[in-house]
N, C-alpha and C positions, 0 to 999 in steps of 0.2 A: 395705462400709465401715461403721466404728461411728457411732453416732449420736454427732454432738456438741454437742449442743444440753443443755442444764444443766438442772435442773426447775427449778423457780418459788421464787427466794429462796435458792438455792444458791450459795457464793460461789468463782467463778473463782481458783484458788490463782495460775495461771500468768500471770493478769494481777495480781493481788495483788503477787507478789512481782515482778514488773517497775515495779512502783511503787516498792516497796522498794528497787530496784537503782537505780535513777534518784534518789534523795537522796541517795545514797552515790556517783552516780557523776559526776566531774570528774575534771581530770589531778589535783589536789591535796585533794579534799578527806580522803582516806582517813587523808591524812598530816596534816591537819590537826585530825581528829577524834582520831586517836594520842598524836599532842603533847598537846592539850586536854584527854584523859580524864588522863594525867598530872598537870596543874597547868593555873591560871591563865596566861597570856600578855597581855603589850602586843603591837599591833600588830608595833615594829620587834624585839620578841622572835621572834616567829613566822616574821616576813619574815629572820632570821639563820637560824634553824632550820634552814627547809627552803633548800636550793642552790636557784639554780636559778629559783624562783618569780617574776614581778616584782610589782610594789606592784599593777600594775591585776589581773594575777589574783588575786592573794592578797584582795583587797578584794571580787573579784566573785563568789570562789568563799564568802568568809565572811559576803559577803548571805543568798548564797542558801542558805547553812549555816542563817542565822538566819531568814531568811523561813520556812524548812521547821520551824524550833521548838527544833531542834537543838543552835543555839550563843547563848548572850545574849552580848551586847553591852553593856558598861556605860561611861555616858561620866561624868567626873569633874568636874565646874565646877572647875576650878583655871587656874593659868597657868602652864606652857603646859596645853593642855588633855591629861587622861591617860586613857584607850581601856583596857577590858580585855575579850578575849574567856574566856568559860567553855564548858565542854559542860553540856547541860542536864541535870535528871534522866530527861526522855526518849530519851537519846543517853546515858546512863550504863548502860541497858537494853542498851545494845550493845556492854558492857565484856566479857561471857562470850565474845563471839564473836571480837572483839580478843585477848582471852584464847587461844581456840582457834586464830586464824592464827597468832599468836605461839607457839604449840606445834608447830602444824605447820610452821614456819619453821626453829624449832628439830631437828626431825626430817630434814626433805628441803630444807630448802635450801642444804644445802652441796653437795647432787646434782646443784641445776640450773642448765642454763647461767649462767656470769657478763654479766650488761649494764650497760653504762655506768651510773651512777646520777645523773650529773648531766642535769639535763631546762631547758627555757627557753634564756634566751640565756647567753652567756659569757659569761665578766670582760672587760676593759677592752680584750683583745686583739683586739675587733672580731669575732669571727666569731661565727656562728650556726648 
């Protein structure tokens, strides 16, 4: 069996990039980083957007957007009070790769299977 042990000051890619996967991964942030690299959004902009989302996710997924560096947040002293989310310039780093699904989507996604795209709960009709 190979040795897997790294030399001294070597950096682990495989852990590296499971760090990476883990900012990017919630049920909504991908789409919310999408939207964002687009333009500006208010909160009930963003909560239109996407189907599907409810206010407590979309709020806990855009924390933790912004705790990671990813997304600001700017609050507006006015009345009523006005919220707007940005992607950062560190998250705008991640517009070529945006770029490249978006190509690839382009290419092969009319290949693969169709799935529902509404996600969360439903409209008013009660079900989940």
């Amino acid at each position: 069996m190979e040795n897997q042990t790294k030399p001294h000051g070597a950096v682990n890619m495989h852990e590296e990039m499971r760090r990476a996967f883990s900012l990017l991964s919630g049920k909504w942030k991908l789409e919310i980083m999408w939207l964002l690299n687009q333009r500006v959004y208010r909160f009930g902009e963003l909560r239109k957007a996407i189907p599907g989302v409810t206010q407590h996710m979309l709020t806990a997924q855009l924390r933790e957007l912004e705790a990671d560096g990813l997304v600001d947040r700017t609050v507006f002293a006015e009345v009523p009070p006005r919220v707007e989310y940005a992607i950062t310039e560190k998250a705008r780093g991640l517009g070529p790769t945006m770029e490249a699904l978006n190509a690839w989507w382009q290419t092969y996604g009319g290949s693969l299977p169709q799935r529902p795209t509404s996600r969360g709960r439903k409209g008013a009709g009660g079900e989940i």
